[in-house]
Every structure is written in C-alpha cells, then in structure tokens.
C-alpha positions, -999 to 999 in steps of 0.1 A, spaced: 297 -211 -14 315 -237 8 323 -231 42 356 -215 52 380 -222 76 384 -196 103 425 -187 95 449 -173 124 445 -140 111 404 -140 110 406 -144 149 405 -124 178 429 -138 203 443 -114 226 423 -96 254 428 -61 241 412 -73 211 386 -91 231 377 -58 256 373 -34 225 345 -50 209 332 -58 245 328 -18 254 326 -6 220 304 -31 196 269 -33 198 251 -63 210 223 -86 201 206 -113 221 190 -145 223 183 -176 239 217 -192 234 245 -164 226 249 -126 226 264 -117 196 290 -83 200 299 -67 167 314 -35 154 329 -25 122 373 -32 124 384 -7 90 403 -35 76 386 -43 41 375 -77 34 382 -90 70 361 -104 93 374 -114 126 361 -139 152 361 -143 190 340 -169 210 338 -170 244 319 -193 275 322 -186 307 323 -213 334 290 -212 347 284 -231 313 304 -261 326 339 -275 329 368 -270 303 353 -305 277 315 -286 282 329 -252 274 352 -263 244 327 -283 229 303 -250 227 330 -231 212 335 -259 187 302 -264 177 298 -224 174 328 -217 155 315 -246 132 283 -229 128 299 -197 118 316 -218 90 286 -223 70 271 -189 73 283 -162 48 290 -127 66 299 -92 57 334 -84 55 353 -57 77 338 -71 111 346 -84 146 323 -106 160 323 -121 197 302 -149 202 291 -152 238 278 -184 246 252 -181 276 249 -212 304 220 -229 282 243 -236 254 259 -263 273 222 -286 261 223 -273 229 229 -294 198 248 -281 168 219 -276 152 202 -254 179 239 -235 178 237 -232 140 200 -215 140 210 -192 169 240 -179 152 226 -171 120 192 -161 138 219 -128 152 237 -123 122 204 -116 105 194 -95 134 229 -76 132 219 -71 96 256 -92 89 246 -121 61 261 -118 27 232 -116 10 252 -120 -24 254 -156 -16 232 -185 -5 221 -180 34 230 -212 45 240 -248 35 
C-alpha cells in the first residue's frame, strides 16, 4: 500500500470537531503522544487532528512535530470510520521522525486501529 495523503476532508479542523473527540473518544497513552479516538458513522472515513501545545516549544518546534506526525500517520494503514487526535506531549519536541513513527503506530495497535488487511508498515 503506499502512503496517502491526508485530503481536506480527512481532517479535523474546527474546534467543535476538535472538543467532541476530546470528551467523547477514548484515549491511549505513551511516552510521546496521547492518542484520542472514537468511531464518526461516516463509512470508509477516517479523519485526523493533531495538536501541540506550547509547552512543547515555539510556533517552528510545534509545527515541525505536527509535520513529522502527520507524516507518520501517512505510512500506517488504519481502520476506516474514525477520528483520531494526536496529542503531542512536551518530549516530542527531541523526538526524531523515527521515534514519532514508532509511537504512532505503537497507539494505533494499542487502539486496536491497524488495517490488518494490509502490510503494517513501510
């Protein structure tokens, strides 16, 4: 499978959007990110949201986290008919890619979200 990329409609941009999977998605954990997920009804869509807050660093720090992690979410394959918040926690500002990548797919098995009908990862 070759990676996708993440299309206007397979984002969650506004708040609303945002502060529903916040209070009602469930939540996995580790080192690098918090992972928020619930199920959004619309077949064959998944939708992402990624988030750092400014204890991680200034505007370049904090951009460059969500760049890296929306790049890892690229080359993972995921269940459809999700919404997914990626919460990046202060240490990600010394992460590499590569540390980014393995903590992203590390919650989406934990969240029980990988297409298994595909190759894990590239």
């Amino acid at each position: 499978m070759s990676p996708i990329r993440i299309k206007k409609e397979n984002r969650l941009r506004k708040t609303k959007e945002f502060s529903l999977v916040y209070s009602k998605g469930d939540s996995w954990v580790n080192e690098l990110l918090v992972l928020k997920a619930m199920p959004n009804g619309i077949q064959g869509v998944t939708r992402f949201g990624f988030s750092v807050g400014k204890r991680a660093g200034n505007a370049v720090v904090r951009n460059t986290i969500k760049r890296r992690t929306r790049e890892a979410v690229r080359h993972i394959p995921i269940v459809d008919g999700w919404d997914l918040v990626f919460i990046a926690k202060s240490r990600a500002n010394k992460a590499k890619y590569n540390q980014l990548l393995s903590s992203v797919h590390n919650l989406l098995e934990k969240a029980s979200l990988l297409n298994m009908g595909t190759t894990s990862q590239e």
